[in-house]
N, C-alpha and C positions, 0 to 999 in steps of 0.2 A: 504494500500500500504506500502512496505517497500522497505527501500535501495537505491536504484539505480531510482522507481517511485517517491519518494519522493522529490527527488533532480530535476527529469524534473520537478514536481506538482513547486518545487520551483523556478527553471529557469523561469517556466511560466510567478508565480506571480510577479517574478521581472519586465518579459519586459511589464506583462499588468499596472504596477504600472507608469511604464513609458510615455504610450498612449494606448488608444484601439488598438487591435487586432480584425482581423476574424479571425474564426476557423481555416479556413486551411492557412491562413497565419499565424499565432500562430505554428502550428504544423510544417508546413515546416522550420519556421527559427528555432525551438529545432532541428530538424532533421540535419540543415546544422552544427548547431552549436557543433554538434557530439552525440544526444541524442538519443537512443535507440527506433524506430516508438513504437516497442510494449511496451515502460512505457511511453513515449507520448503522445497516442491516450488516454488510459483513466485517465491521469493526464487532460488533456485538456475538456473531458466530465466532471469531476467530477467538472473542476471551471465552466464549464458553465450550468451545472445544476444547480450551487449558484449563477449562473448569476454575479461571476466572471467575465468572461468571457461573452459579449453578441454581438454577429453577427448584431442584431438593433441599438445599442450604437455603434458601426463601421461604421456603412452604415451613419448612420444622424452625427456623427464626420466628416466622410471621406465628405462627401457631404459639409457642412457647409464650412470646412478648402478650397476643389476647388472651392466652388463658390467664394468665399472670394477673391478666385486669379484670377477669373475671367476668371475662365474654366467653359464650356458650358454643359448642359446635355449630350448630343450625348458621349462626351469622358468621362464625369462621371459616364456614365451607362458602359461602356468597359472597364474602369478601372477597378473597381469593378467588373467587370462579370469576368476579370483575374483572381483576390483575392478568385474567388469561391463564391461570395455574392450571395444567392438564387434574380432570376432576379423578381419575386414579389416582394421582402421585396425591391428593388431596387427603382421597380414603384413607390409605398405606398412614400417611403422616399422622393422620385425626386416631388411628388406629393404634399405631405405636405410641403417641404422647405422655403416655402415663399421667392422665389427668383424670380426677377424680370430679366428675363435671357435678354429680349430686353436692357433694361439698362444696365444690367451688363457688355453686348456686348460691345455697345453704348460707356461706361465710358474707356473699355478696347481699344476701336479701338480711340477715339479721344486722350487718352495719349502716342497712337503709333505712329497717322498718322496727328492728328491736324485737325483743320478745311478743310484741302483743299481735293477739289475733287481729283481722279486720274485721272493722267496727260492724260492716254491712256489706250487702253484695256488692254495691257500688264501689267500696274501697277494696274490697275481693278481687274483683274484674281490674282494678286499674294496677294493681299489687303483679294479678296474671298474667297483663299486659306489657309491665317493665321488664318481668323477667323473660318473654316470647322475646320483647326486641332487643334484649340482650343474647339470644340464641339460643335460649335452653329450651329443649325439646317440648313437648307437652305433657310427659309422663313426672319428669320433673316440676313443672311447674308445678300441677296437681298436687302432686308429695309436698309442696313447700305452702303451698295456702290453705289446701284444706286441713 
């Protein structure tokens, strides 16, 4: 590569030095950032073929970093399925994590809501409603409010 490939190859390496990237979120931010798609695309295969760049190192980052905050599968796997993350390597990752998502829930709803039941159905539902759009399945949620 010369010139103008050179400099996205090195855009790259800066923002992977910074945190992991996926592929196509690697390439879209060169692209907003004003970089040229056709010295992009193969600046961005060549560091992922030195694994550089790796789309598995994203998924188990990105995964680790949400569960951490005590976001749920459901919105971890949609995240990522935005980012372009192939939805196997998703599974595999959400699979392996060793996250305990009923706890995770659990720790995340009693430092919101406290010990106490909801008052009424109305605070029930909205109680239901935070933990859904935090990504916790429905089996969970149920376990955590009723």
């Amino acid at each position: 590569m010369g010139g103008a490939g050179d400099s996205a190859r090195e855009a790259a390496l800066r923002l992977l030095a910074r945190r992991e990237h996926g592929h196509r979120e690697l390439i879209d931010k060169l692209v907003r950032k004003g970089w040229n798609k056709a010295d992009v695309l193969p600046a961005v295969e060549q560091l992922a073929d030195r694994e550089l760049q790796s789309d598995s190192r994203y998924t188990e980052s990105f995964v680790r970093s949400r569960a951490r905050k005590a976001y749920g599968p459901v919105r971890i796997r949609a995240e990522l399925a935005e980012r372009g993350i192939d939805r196997a390597l998703v599974e595999k990752t959400l699979a392996e994590a060793e996250v305990d998502w009923l706890a995770s829930a659990a720790d995340w709803y009693e430092r919101r809501y406290g010990t106490e039941r909801p008052r009424d159905i109305k605070e029930k539902a909205r109680r239901q409603q935070a933990l859904a759009r935090r990504g916790f399945d429905h089996a969970i949620v149920r376990e955590l409010v009723d």
